[in-house]
Residue, then its C-alpha position, 0 to 999 in steps of 0.5 A: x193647660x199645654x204650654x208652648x216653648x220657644x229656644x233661641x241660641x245667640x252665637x256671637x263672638x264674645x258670648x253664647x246665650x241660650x234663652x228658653x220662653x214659654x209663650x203665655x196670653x197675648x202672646x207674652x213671652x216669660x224666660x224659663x231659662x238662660x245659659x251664658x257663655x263666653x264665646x271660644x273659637x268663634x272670630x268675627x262670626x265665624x266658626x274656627x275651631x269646630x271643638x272649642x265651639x261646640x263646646x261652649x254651644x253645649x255649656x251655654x245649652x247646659x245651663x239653660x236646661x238646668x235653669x228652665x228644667x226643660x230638655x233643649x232638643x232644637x232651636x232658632x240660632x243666630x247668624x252673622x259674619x262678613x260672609x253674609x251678603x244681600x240682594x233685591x230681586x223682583x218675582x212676577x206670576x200670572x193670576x188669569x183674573x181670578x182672586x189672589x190667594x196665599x199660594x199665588x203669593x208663595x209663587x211670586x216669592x218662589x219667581x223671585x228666588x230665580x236669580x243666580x246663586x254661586x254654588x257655594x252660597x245658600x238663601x237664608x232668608x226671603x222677605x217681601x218688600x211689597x207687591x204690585x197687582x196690575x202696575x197698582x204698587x205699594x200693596x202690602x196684603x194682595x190676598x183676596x184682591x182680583x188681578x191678572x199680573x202679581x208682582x213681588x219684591x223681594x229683599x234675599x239674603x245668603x251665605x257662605x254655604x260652608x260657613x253655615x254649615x259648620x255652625x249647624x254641625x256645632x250646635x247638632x255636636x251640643x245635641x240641638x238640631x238647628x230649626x232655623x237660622x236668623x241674621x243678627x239684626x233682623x233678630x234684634x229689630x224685633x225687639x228694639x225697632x218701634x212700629x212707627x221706625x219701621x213705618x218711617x225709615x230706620x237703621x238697626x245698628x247691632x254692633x257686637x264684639x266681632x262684627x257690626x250688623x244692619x238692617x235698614x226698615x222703610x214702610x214696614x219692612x227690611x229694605x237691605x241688609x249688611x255685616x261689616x267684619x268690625x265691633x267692640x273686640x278692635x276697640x279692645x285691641x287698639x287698648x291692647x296695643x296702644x298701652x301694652x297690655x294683655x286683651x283680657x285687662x284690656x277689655x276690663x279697662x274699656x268697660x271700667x275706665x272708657x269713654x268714646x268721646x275725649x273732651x268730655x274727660x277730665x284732664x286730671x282723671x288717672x287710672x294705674x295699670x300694669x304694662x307687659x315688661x313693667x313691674x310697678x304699676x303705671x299711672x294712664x291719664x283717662x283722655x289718652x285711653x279715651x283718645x285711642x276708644x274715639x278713633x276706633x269708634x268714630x272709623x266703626x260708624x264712618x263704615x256704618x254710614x258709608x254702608x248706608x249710602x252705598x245702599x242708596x236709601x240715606x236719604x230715606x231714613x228720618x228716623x235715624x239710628x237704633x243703636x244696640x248690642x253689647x258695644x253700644x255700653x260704651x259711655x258717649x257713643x250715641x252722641x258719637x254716633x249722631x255727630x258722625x252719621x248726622x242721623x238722630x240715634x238712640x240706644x235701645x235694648x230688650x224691656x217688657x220680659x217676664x221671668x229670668x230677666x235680671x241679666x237679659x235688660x241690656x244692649x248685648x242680649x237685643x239679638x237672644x230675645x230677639x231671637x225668641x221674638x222671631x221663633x213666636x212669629x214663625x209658631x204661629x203659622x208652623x205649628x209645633x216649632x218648639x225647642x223644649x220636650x215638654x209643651x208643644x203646642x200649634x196654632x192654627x193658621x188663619x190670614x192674619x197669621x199667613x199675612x205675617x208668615x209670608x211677609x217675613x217668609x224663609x225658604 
């Protein structure tokens, strides 16, 4: 029986992980593979040194092949970074009476990408918000509809074209050519966003080591779209700072000794570390490390939820909050989070895989599945988009599948 093979290659800031599936019966995915490791010359989602980069992109794909036994040649690779930006826009195309069809709908979208694009940024994604026949709104599927007017709205994101394009250099430089780019938290609410959240009105809250991303979802699909140049490496630099310690033991206190929320810290909790400039160890009551983690997270989530209001859909998102991504492990940040934002807030992270799972049940590896997810979604309707050398297989096109493919539709 052929198999079919889809790779994800997740670039953030303080990890690399690569993640080869093959797609069994109903569509169930089974990890083959998984090559982790840690980020170097990446900041905030950005590439900064081309060499370092391309390094650890290559050393992550290497123990991902070796694991899978499958040769990695393309995949689906992960894109964040402040340098990401988001637009709506409208798309309009004349039917004459005759019966809507994919192509129609493919020139709506198309019309909607008419809108001025600096230079020096390029469209990563286009989704449709829903369509209008003939003023009738609130049309998710207009195919096989009779109409004279078809109208589309359509959420666009893009980026720095450069920036983009030194991420594709990297990873072709560790011998993977790039098939497609994703945004963070779309990749991630694959996973983690419920149908009924979509449906209803939801928040994807993705907060990662350099960078926090969202994704707000109302009546099914993506309404808007941000970056915000934050995450889990600040808290690890107010720790830094604040106890003068080096970032690596730093970051090791955070994961062992932190909680986000100091009054729920005994007073008498201690813990010895070994300051720059000291030669015993120190003696650090626990609420003074709690109290320096509380003031950086409480600003991370006042910037998620001024991000909210500044899209205009606060008010439209009884759902609440999907909290995931590596930073969420923190003790007390749901609870946090919620008396910040005055959303309901839940932690969600990958479940239900099959295969080389043991690693991948936690927050900090929503967007790598996810990006599994989204590779599935896309093979069903182009065909052969595998990462692997062994395995292709295409799916044939029907409507259920077109329907799929134009509402998460890329350029």
């Amino acid at each position: 029986m052929d198999e079919s093979i889809v790779v994800g290659i997740d670039i953030g800031t303080t990890k690399i992980c690569t993640l080869v599936a093959r797609v069994e019966a109903e569509n169930r995915l089974r990890i083959l593979g998984v090559g982790i490791e840690p980020s170097q010359g990446i900041k905030k989602g950005t590439i900064v040194d081309l060499a370092a980069a391309s390094q650890s992109i290559a050393h992550s794909v290497e123990k991902a092949e070796r694991s899978s036994g499958l040769e990695i040649t393309s995949g689906w690779v992960s894109l964040a970074g402040s340098h990401v930006a988001s637009i709506n826009s409208h798309g309009v195309v004349g039917i004459s009476g005759r019966v809507i069809d994919d192509e129609d709908i493919a020139r709506a979208l198309e019309a909607a990408q008419a809108v001025a694009i600096p230079h020096n940024r390029e469209i990563i994604h286009v989704i449709q918000r829903g369509f209008t026949v003939d003023g009738q709104n609130g049309i998710h599927a207009p195919e096989g509809m009779h109409g004279f007017r078809l109208e589309v709205e359509a959420h666009i994101i893009t980026a720095a074209s450069s920036t983009v394009e030194n991420l594709r250099q990297c990873v072709q430089a560790a011998g993977v050519d790039v098939t497609q780019f994703v945004l963070n938290p779309l990749a991630s609410a694959e996973v983690v966003l419920t149908e009924s959240e979509r449906q209803m009105g939801a928040v994807v809250c993705d907060i990662g080591g350099g960078t926090t991303d969202l994704a707000i979802y109302i009546d099914g699909d993506v309404w808007h779209t941000s970056v915000l140049a934050v995450g889990g490496n600040h808290v690890t630099n107010d720790i830094a700072h604040g106890l003068r310690l080096p970032i690596s033991q730093a970051e090791e206190i955070k994961k062992q000794y932190g909680h986000a929320i100091m009054d729920e810290v005994g007073e008498d909790e201690v813990f010895t570390i070994r300051p720059f400039g000291e030669e015993q160890p120190t003696r650090v009551n626990r609420r003074e490390l709690s109290n320096i983690i509380e003031a950086r997270v409480e600003e991370i989530f006042e910037m998620v939820l001024a991000e909210i209001k500044r899209s205009g859909y606060d008010g439209l998102l009884p759902a609440g909050v999907v909290l995931t991504g590596g930073a969420c492990l923190l003790p007390g940040i749901r609870p946090l989070a919620a008396r910040i934002m005055n959303l309901p807030v839940r932690l969600a992270k990958p479940e239900n895989l099959l295969g080389l799972t043991d690693q991948l049940n936690s927050p900090a590896y929503s967007t790598s599945v996810g990006l599994l997810h989204w590779a599935l979604i896309m093979s069903e309707t182009i065909p052969a988009h595998s990462g692997g050398k062994r395995g292709k297989k295409g799916v044939s096109l029907d409507w259920e599948t077109i329907i799929n493919f134009l509402k998460r539709m890329l350029p």
